[in-house]
VEXDREN-883820 format. One line per 2 residues: number of its first residue (from 0); for each residue z, x, y of C-alpha. Coordinates in steps of 0.05 Angstrom, whole numbers, plus 5000, padded with zeros to 4 digits. Layout:
BEGIN
NUM = Z X Y ~ ...
***
This chain:
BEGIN
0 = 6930 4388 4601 ~ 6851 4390 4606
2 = 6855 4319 4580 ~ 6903 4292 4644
4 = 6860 4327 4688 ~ 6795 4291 4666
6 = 6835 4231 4666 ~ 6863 4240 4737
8 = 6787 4268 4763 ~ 6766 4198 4732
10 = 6806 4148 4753 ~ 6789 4181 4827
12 = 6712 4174 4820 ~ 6723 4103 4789
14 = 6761 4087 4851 ~ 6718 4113 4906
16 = 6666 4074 4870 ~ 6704 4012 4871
18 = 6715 4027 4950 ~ 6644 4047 4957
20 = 6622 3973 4933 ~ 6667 3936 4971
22 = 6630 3969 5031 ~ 6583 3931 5077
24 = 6534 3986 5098 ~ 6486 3930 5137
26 = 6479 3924 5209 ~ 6518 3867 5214
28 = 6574 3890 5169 ~ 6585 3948 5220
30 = 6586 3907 5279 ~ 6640 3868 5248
32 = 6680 3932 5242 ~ 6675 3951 5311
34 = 6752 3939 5332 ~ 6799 3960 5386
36 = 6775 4017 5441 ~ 6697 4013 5399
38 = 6692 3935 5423 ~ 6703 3951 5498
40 = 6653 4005 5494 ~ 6595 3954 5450
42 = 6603 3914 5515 ~ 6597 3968 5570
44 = 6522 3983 5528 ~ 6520 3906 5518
46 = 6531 3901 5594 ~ 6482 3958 5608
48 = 6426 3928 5571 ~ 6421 3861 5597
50 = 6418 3887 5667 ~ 6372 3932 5655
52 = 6324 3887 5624 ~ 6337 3849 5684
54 = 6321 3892 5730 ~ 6253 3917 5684
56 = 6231 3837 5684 ~ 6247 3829 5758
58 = 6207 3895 5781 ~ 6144 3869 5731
60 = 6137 3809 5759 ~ 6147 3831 5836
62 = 6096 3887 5818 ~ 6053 3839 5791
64 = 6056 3796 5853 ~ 6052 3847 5909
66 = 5982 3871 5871 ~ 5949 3807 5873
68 = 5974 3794 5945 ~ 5945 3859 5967
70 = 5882 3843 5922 ~ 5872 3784 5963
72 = 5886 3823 6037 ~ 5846 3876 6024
74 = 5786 3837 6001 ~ 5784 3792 6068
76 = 5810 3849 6116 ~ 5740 3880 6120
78 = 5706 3818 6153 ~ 5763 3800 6193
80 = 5758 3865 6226 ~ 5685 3881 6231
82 = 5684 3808 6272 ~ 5741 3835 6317
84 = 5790 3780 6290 ~ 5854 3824 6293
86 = 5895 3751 6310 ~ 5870 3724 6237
88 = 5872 3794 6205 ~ 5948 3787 6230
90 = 5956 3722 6207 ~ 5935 3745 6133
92 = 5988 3795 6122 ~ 6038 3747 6142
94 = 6010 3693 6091 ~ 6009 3757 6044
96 = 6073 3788 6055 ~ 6095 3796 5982
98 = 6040 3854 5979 ~ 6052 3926 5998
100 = 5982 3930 6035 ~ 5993 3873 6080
102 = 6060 3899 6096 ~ 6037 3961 6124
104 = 5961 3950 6150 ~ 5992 3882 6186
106 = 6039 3923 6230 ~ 5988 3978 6244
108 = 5926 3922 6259 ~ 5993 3889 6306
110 = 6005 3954 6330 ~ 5931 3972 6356
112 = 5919 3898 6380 ~ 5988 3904 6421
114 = 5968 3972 6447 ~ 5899 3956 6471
116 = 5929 3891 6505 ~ 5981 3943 6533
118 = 5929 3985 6557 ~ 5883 3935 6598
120 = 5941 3915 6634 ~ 5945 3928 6706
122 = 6002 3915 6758 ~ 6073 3917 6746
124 = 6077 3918 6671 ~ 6023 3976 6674
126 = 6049 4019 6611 ~ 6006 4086 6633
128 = 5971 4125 6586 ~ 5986 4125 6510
130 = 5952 4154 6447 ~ 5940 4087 6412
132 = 5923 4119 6352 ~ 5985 4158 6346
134 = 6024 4091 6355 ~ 5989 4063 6299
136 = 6010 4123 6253 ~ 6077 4118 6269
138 = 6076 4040 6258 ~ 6036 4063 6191
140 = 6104 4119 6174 ~ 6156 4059 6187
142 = 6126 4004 6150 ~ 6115 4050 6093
144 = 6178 4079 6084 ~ 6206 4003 6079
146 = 6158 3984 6030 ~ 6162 4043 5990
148 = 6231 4037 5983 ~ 6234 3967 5979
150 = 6192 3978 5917 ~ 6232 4033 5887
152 = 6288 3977 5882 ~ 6331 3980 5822
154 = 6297 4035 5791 ~ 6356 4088 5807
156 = 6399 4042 5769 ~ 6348 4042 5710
158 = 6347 4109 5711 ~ 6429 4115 5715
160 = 6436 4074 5648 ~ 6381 4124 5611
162 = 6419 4181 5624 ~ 6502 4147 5612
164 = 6483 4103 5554 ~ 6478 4152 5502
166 = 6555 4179 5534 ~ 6579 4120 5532
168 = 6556 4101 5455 ~ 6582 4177 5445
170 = 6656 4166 5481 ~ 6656 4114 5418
172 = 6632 4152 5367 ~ 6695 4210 5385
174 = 6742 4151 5384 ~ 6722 4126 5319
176 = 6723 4195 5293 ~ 6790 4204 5313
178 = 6809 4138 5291 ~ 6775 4161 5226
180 = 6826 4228 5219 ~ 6893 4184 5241
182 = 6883 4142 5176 ~ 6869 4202 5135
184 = 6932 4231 5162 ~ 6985 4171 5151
186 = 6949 4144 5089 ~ 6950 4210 5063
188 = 6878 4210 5027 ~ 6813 4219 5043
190 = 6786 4152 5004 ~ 6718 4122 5028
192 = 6757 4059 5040 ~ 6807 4092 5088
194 = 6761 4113 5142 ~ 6702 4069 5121
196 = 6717 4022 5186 ~ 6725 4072 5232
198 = 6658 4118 5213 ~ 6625 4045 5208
200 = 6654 4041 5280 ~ 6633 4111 5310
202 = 6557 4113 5285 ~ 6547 4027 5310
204 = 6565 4055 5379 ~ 6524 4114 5383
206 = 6461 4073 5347 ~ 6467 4021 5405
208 = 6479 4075 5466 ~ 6405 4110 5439
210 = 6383 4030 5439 ~ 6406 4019 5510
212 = 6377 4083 5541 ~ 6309 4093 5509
214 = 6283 4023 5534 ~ 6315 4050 5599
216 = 6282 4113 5600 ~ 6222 4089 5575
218 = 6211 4035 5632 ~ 6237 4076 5687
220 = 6177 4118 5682 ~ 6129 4066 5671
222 = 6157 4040 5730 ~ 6164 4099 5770
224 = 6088 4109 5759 ~ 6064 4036 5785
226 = 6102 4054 5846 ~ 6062 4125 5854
228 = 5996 4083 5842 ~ 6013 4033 5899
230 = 6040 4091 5948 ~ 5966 4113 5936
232 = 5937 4057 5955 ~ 5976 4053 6016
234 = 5968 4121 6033 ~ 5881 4110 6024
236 = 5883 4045 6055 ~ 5914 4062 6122
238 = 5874 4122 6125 ~ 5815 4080 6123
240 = 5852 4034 6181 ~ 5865 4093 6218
242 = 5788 4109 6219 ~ 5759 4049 6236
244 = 5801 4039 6301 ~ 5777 4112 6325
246 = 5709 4092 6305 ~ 5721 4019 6344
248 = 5751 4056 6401 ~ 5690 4077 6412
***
């Protein structure tokens, strides 16, 4: 009796080792056994991670552009308005648009040039008293809030795929485990080989949902804080506006 049951024990191991070696346990060798529900969810991620290295390279390079476009205002701004030459000041931050500096300072120098004209006026399009300087903050508060969130652009949806990547990769690692339990059940064994494809399946999906969101996650505050450094700059800059047209007032 002992002797059948050594037999039996090894004729299993020799078996799972045979199934075992037929395995392909490389990266490749469980992508090719994604199948069924696991391939539609390999291209949600799939779909996930090109657009959000698309939106990453996209918000680089337009941060990259708006910096040296503000660079260039705020280097020539200084002259421009120590001469009094709000026209050519204005004419800058249109030639500079793509920078968040000219953006706001151009409508707040258009705003104070426009005011003063306003204010000289006499006769029928008299406009009465105004606080010029409170006109140029509010021009300051509108421009801002469009640039601001002009620059924030995309970023929620970086910040969307961080956090639902790893569910999605883990709605395919529950399907391949269940997937992994049916064959158990109607092939009646728990062999290697049985439910090989299906853990193969369940751990490919959740590797690439952590692939998709870290990048994700990763950028999003990177990005996040290159927006907080030029809302700073915007925020010093105008100040600095603001206080040269009460000290030209004058």
């Amino acid at each position: 009796m002992s002797h059948q049951v050594l037999d039996v024990l090894s004729n299993l191991v020799l078996t799972q080792a045979g199934e075992a070696a037929k395995l392909d346990f490389s990266l490749k060798g469980m992508v090719t056994s994604i199948e069924g529900f696991g391939i539609v969810v390999a291209g949600i991620l799939a779909v996930m991670s090109i657009f959000s290295l698309g939106v990453v390279a996209e918000r680089i390079f337009m941060y990259a552009r708006a910096a040296g476009a503000s660079r260039r205002f705020a280097e020539a701004l200084p002259e421009l308005l120590k001469a009094g030459q709000f026209d050519a000041a204005i004419e800058l931050a249109k030639t500079e648009k793509a920078g968040h500096l000219p953006r706001v300072l151009g409508l707040a120098i258009s705003e104070y040039k426009h005011g003063t004209e306003a204010l000289a006026t006499r006769g029928p399009k008299d406009v009465g008293h105004f606080d010029i300087i409170e006109a140029c903050n509010r021009a300051i508060d509108r421009s801002s809030l469009r640039t601001v969130n002009e620059l924030r652009r995309g970023l929620g949806s970086l910040a969307t795929i961080g956090s639902t990547a790893p569910f999605v990769g883990l709605l395919g690692t529950v399907w391949g485990i269940i997937k992994a339990f049916q064959k158990m059940a109607l092939e009646g064994g728990g062999g290697l080989g049985t439910v090989s494809g299906a853990i193969a399946e369940a751990l490919i999906n959740t590797a690439f949902g952590l692939l998709v969101a870290i990048p994700a996650v990763m950028f999003f505050n990177y990005l996040t804080n290159k927006v907080e450094d030029m809302q700073v700059d915007i925020t010093d800059a105008s100040t600095e506006l603001v206080d040269f047209f009460l000290k030209e007032g004058r």
